[in-house]
C-alpha positions as CSV (number, residue, x, y, z in Angstrom):
1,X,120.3,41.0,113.7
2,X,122.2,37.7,113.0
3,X,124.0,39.8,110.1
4,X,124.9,42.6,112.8
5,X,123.2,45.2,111.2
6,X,120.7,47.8,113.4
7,X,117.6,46.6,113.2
8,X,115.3,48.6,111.0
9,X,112.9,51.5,113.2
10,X,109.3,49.6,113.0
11,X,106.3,52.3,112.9
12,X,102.8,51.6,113.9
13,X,101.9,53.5,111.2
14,X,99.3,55.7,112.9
15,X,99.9,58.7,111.7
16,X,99.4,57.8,107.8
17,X,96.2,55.6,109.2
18,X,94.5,58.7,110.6
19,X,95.9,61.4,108.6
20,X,94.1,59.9,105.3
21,X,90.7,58.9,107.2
22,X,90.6,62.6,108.5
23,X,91.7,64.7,105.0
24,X,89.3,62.0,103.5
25,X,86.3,62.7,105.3
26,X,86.8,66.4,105.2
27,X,86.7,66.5,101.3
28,X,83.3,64.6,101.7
29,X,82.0,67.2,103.6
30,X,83.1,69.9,101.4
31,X,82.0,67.8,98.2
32,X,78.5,68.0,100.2
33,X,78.7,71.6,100.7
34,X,79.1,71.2,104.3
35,X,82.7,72.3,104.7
36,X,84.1,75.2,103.2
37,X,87.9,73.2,102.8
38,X,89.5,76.1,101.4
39,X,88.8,78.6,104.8
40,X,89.7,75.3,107.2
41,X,93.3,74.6,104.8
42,X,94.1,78.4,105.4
43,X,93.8,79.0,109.1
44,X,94.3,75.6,110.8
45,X,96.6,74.3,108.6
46,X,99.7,74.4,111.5
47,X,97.8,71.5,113.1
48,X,99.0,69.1,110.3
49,X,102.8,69.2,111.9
50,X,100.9,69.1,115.5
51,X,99.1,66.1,114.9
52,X,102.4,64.8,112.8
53,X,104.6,65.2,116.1
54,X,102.0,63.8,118.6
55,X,101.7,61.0,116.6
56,X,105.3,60.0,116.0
57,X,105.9,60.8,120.2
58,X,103.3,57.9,120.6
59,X,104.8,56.0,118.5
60,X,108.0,56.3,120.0
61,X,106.9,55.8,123.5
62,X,104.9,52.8,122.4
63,X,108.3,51.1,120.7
64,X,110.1,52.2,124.1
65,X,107.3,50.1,126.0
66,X,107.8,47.0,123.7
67,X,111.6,47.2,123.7
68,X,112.0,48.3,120.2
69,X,113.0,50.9,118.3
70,X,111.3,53.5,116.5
71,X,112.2,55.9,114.0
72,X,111.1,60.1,113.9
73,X,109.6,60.6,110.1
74,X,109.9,58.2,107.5
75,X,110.1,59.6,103.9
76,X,106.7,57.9,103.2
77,X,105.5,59.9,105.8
78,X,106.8,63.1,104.2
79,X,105.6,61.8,100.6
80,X,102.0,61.5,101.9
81,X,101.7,64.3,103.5
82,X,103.1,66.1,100.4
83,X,100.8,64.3,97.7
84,X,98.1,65.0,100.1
85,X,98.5,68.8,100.4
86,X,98.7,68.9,96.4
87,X,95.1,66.9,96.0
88,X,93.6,69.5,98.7
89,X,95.0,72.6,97.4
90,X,93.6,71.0,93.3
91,X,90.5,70.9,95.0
92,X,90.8,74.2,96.9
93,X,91.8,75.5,93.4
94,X,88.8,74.2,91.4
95,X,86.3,75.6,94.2
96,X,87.7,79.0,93.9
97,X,87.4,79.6,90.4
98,X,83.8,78.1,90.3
99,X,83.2,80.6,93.3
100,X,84.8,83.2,91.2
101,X,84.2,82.4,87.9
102,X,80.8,80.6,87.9
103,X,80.4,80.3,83.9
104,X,83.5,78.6,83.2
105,X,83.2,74.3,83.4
106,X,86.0,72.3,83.8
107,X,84.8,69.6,80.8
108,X,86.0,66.2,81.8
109,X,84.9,63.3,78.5
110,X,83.2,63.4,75.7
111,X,80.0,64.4,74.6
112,X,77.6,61.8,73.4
113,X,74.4,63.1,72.1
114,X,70.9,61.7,72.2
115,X,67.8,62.8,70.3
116,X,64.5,63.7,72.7
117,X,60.7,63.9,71.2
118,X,57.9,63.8,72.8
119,X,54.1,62.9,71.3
120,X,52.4,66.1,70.7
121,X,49.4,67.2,73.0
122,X,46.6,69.3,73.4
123,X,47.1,72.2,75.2
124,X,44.7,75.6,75.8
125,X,45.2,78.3,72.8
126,X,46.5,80.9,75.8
127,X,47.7,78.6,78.1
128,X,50.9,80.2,80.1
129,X,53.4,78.1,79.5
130,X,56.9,78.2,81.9
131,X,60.1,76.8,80.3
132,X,62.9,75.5,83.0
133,X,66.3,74.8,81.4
134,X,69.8,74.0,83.0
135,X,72.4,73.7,80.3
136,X,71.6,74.0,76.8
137,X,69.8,76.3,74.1
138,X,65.7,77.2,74.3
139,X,64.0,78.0,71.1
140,X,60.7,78.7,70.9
141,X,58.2,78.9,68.3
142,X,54.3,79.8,67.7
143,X,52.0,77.8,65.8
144,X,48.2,78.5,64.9
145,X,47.0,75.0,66.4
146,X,46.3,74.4,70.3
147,X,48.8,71.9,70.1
148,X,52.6,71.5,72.2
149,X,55.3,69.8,70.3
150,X,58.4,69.2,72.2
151,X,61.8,67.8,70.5
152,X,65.3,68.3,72.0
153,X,68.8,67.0,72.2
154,X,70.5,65.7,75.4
155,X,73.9,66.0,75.4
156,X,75.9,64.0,78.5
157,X,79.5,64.2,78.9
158,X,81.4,60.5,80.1
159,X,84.8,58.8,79.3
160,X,82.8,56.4,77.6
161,X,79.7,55.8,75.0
162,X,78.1,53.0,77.1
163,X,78.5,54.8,80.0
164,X,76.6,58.0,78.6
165,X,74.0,55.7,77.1
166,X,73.3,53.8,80.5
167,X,72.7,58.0,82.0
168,X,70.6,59.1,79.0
169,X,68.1,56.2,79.6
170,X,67.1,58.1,82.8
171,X,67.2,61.9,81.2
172,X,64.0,63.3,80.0
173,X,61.7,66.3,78.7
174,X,58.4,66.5,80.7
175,X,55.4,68.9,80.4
176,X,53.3,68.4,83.8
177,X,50.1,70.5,83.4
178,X,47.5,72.0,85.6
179,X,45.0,73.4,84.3
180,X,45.9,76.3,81.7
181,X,49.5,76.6,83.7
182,X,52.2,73.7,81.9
183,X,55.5,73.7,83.1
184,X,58.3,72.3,81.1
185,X,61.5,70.7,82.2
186,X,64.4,68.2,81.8
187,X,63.8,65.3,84.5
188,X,66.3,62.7,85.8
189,X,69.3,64.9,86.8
190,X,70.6,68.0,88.4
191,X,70.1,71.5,86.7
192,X,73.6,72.4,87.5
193,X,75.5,69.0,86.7
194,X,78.0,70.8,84.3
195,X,78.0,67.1,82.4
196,X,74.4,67.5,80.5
197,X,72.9,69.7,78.3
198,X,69.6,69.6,77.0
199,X,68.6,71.6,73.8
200,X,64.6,72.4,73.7
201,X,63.1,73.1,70.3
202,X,59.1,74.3,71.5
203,X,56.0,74.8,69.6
204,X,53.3,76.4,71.3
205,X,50.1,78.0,71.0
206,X,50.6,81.4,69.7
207,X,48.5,83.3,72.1
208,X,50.1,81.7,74.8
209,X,51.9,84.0,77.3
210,X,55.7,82.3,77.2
211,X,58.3,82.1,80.5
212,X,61.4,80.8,79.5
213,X,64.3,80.6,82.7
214,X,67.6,78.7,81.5
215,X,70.8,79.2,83.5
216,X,73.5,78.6,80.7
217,X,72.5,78.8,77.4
218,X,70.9,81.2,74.8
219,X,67.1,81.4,74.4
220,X,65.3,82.4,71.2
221,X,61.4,83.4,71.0
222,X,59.6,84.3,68.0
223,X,56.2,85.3,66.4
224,X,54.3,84.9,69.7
225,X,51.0,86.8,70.2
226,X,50.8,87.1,73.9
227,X,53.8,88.5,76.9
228,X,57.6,86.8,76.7
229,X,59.5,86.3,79.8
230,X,63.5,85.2,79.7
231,X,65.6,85.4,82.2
232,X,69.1,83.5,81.2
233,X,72.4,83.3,83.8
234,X,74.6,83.0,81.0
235,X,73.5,83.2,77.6
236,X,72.2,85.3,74.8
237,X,68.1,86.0,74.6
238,X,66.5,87.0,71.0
239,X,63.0,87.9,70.8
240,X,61.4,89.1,67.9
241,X,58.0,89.3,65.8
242,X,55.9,89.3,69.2
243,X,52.5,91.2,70.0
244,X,52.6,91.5,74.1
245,X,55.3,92.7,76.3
246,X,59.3,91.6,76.5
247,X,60.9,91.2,79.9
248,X,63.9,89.7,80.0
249,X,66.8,89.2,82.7
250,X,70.2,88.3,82.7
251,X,73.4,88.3,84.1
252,X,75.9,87.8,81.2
253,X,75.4,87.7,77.7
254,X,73.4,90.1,74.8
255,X,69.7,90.6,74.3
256,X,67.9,91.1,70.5
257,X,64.6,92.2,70.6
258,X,62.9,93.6,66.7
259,X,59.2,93.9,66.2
260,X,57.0,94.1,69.2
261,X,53.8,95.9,69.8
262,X,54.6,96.1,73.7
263,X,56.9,97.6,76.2
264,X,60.2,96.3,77.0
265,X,61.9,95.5,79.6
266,X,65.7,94.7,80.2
267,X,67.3,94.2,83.4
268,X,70.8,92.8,84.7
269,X,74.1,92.4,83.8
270,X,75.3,91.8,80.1
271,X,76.9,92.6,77.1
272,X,74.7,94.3,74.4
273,X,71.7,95.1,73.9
274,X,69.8,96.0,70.8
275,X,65.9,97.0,70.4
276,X,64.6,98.1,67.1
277,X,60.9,98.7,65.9
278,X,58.9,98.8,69.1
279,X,55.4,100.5,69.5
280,X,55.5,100.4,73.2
281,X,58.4,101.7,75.3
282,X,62.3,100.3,76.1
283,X,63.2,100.0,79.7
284,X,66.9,99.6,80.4
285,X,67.7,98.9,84.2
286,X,71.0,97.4,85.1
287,X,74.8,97.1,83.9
288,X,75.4,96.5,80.3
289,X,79.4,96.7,79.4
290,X,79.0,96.8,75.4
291,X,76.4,99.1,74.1
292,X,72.8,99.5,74.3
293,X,71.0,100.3,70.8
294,X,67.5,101.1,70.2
295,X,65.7,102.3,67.0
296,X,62.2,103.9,66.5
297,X,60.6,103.2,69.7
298,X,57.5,104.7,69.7
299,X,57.1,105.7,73.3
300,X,60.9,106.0,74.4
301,X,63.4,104.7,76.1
302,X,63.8,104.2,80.0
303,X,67.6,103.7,80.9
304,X,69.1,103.2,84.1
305,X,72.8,102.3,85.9
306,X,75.4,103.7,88.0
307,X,76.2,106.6,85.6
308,X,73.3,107.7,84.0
309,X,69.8,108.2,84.7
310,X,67.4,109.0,81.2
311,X,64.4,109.4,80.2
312,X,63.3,109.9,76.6
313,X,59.5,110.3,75.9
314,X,59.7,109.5,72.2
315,X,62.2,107.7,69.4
316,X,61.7,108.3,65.9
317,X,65.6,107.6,65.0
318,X,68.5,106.2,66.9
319,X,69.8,106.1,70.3
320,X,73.3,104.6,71.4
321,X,74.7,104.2,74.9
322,X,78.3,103.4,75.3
323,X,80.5,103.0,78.1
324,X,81.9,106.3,77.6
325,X,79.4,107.7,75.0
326,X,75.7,109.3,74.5
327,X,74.2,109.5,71.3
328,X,70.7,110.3,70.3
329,X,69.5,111.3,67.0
330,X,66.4,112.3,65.4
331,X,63.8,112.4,68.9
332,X,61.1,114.1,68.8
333,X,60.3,113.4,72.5
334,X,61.6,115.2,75.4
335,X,64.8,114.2,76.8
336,X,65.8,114.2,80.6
337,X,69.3,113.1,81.2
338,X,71.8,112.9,84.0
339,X,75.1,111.5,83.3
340,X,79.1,110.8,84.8
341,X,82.3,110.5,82.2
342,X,80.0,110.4,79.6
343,X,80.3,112.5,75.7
344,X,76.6,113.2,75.2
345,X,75.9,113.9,71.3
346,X,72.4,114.9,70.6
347,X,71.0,116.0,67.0
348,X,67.7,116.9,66.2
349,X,66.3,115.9,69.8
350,X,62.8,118.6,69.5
351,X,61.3,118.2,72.3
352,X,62.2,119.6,76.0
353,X,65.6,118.8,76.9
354,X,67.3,118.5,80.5
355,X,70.8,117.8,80.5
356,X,73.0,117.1,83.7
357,X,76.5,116.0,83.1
358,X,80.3,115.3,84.5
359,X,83.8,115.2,83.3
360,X,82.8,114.8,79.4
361,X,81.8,117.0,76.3
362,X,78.1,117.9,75.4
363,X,77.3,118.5,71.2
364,X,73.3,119.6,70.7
365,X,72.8,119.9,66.9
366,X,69.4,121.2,65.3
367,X,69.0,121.0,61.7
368,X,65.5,123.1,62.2
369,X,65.2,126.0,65.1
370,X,64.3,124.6,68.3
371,X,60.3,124.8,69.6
372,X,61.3,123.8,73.5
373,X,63.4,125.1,76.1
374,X,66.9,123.6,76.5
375,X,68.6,123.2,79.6
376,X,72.2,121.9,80.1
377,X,74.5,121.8,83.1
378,X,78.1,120.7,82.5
379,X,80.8,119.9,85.1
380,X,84.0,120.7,84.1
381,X,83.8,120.1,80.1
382,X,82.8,121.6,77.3
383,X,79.0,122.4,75.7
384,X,78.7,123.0,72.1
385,X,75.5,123.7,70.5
386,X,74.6,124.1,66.9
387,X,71.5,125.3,65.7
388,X,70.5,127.5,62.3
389,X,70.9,131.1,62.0
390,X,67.6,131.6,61.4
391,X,66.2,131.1,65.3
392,X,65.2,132.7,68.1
393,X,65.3,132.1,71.5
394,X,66.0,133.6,74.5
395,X,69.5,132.8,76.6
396,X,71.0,132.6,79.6
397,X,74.9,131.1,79.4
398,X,77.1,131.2,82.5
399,X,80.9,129.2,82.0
400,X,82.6,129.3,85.7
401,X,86.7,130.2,85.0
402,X,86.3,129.6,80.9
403,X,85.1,131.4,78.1
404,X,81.7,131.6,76.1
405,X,82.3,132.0,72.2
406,X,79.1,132.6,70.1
407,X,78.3,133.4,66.5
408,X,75.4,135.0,67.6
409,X,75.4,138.5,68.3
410,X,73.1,142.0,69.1
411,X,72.0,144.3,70.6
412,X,69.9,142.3,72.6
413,X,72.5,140.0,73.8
414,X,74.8,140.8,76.6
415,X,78.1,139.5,77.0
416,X,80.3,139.8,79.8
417,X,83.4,138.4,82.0
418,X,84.9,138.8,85.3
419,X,88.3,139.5,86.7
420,X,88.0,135.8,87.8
421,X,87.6,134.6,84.2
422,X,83.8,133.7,84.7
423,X,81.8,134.4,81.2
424,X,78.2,135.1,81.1
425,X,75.8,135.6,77.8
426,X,72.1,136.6,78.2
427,X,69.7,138.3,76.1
428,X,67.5,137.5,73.6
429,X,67.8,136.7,69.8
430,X,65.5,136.8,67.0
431,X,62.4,138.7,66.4
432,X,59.8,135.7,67.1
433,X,59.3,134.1,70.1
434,X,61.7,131.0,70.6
435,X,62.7,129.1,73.6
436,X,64.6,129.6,77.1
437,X,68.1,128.3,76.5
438,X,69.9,127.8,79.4
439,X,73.5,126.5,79.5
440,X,76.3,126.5,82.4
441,X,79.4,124.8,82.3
442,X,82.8,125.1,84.4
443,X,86.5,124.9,83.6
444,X,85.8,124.4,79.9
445,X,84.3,126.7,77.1
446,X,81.0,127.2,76.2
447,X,80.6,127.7,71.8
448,X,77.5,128.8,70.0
449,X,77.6,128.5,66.5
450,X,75.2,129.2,63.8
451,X,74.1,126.5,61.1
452,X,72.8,127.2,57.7
């Protein structure tokens, strides 16, 4: 230069050029779901500082060729490459904890609400009606007219009011029919935009038979005269005051269901679940983490999961199903019960019992003698049971390296141990005839005791 300073490296500035068209149309692909970014970032990432040094050796040979000189990396270069690593590993970030996490949403705005209502039709007195729902809460209720009524609330989430206004103009409620068969849905964007909601309030025939599928929000159904159907992905379902059969499905949240003159049916992954006043039967088949409750169920209770496998022919009282807990009171069904790491706590269960269980105590309580035979097999824990001083029965207790301590004693009842510490009690008690009581446990004690 004239000043006599080097002249400054020039750069064809390739390498930025390329760099940002490839990263850029990569995260369109994976926007598009046709790139997984996050498995391409973590294996091929080396060729970054590959590409990097092929570029900059063109560059440099081209400057050579022009008689000029180039520079190696230019802090630009380094900045770029930085900022775009942290904008690929955000969206890595925010892909994995969908993928992970699939009920949490990243809220970006405000929500702006708009009110939905349609003009009421005519529809068939037991039509079957199917409910589709992305985002939002479902209630739906019976009325005594063959008539649908359909009011909601859209909710759409923007950085601005006009801009949520100019969306909501093409967000709807529809209800397409054919024949006795109407579906209703929201129309006008996708189910799983995490940006819009759309609350349903429902009126419907009350014979109609009711499917209701939402993916994120809770669903309510009441007084309908004909079967319910719910299945939810996240949110809580409450039935009640219904004449046909419940099924409902779920992957996260709680299920209510009170008053229904037909079987239910649970199934999934939740929280709790609570069924009281049923004349039909309860069905439990999944994981539920919080408790399962059920009162007077009329023809029993069906429940089913990794740790325990039961069937219980008849409810008059309470049942209660824990992670780590059993309890059933006042049944006069029989009971058929196989458990892991579970307490099992049964009182006044009358009918024919078969017990299996691992790792935790069993209690059996009677206030009145028992009428059925009572079996019970427990892996190294405990068995207690209580039962008045006035029954008989006939018994045959074995307790593998632990001891058997009963109240109840005679001449008929034999009682004897081994070298090894093994305990064994059998015999008969009482002068009527009773049930076969049969009880075996292992590394733990076996008690009898006598209630007045």
């Amino acid at each position: 230069m004239a000043n006599g300073s080097p002249a400054r490296p020039l750069t064809s500035g390739v390498f930025s050029g390329v760099l940002l068209i490839i990263l850029g149309f990569l995260l369109l692909l994976h926007n598009y779901g046709h790139l997984q970014l996050g498995g391409l970032i973590r294996h091929w990432w080396p060729l970054i500082f590959i590409f990097w040094g092929a570029t900059k050796l063109y560059e440099r040979t081209l400057a050579q060729r022009q008689g000029r000189s180039a520079g190696w990396i230019t802090p630009g270069e380094v900045f770029l490459v930085i900022g775009l690593m942290v904008v690929v590993l955000g969206v890595i970030a925010v892909t994995e904890i969908h993928s992970r996490f699939p009920n949490i949403d990243i809220d970006v705005g405000e929500p702006y609400s708009f009110d939905v209502d349609l003009p009421p039709q005519p529809i068939a007195p037991n039509a079957h009606i199917l409910i589709r729902g992305g985002r939002g809460t479902i209630t739906v209720r019976s009325s005594d007219e063959p008539t649908l009524r359909i009011t909601g609330q859209k909710a759409i989430r923007t950085f601005s009011e006009s801009e949520a206004q100019k969306r909501a103009k093409s967000i709807d409620l529809v209800a397409v029919k054919n024949g006795d068969v109407c579906e209703i849905h929201p129309t006008g964007f996708d189910l799983g935009d995490s940006s819009i909601s759309m609350n349903m309030d429902i009126v419907v025939p009350k014979k109609a038979a009711i499917t209701v599928k939402n993916e994120r929000g809770d669903i309510t159904i009441s007084d309908m005269g004909s079967d319910v159907v719910a299945s939810s992905q996240n949110g809580n379902v409450e039935i009640n005051n219904t004449s046909g059969n419940v099924d409902v499905s779920l992957q996260k949240g709680d299920v209510k269901v009170t008053d229904t003159k037909g079987d239910v049916k649970v199934a999934g992954h939740g929280g709790e679940i609570e069924v009281v006043d049923s004349t039909g039967s309860l069905t439990v088949d999944g994981e539920f983490y919080s408790s399962v409750r059920a009162d007077k169920i009329a023809k029993g209770v069906r429940f089913i999961s990794q740790r325990t496998d039961l069937t219980l022919t008849q409810l008059g009282g309470h049942f209660e199903k824990t992670a780590g807990n059993l309890e059933i009171a006042d049944a006069p069904g029989n009971l058929t019960s196989r458990t892991k790491n579970t307490s099992v706590s049964l009182e006044n269960v009358t009918g024919k019992i078969v017990v299996d269980n691992t790792n935790s105590s069993i209690e059996l309580r009677f206030s009145g003698a028992p009428r059925e035979d009572i079996t019970v097999n427990n892996e190294r824990a405990s068995i207690t049971l209580s039962i008045p001083s006035s029954s008989s029965f006939d018994i045959q207790a074995d307790c593998r390296s632990c001891d058997i301590d009963s109240e109840f004693t005679g001449s008929a009842l034999k009682a004897t141990r081994t070298e090894k510490g093994d305990s064994h009690l059998e015999g008969k008690y009482g002068s009527a005839r009773g049930p076969k009581i049969i009880l075996k446990s292992s590394y733990d004690s076996i008690q009898i005791r006598k209630t007045t």
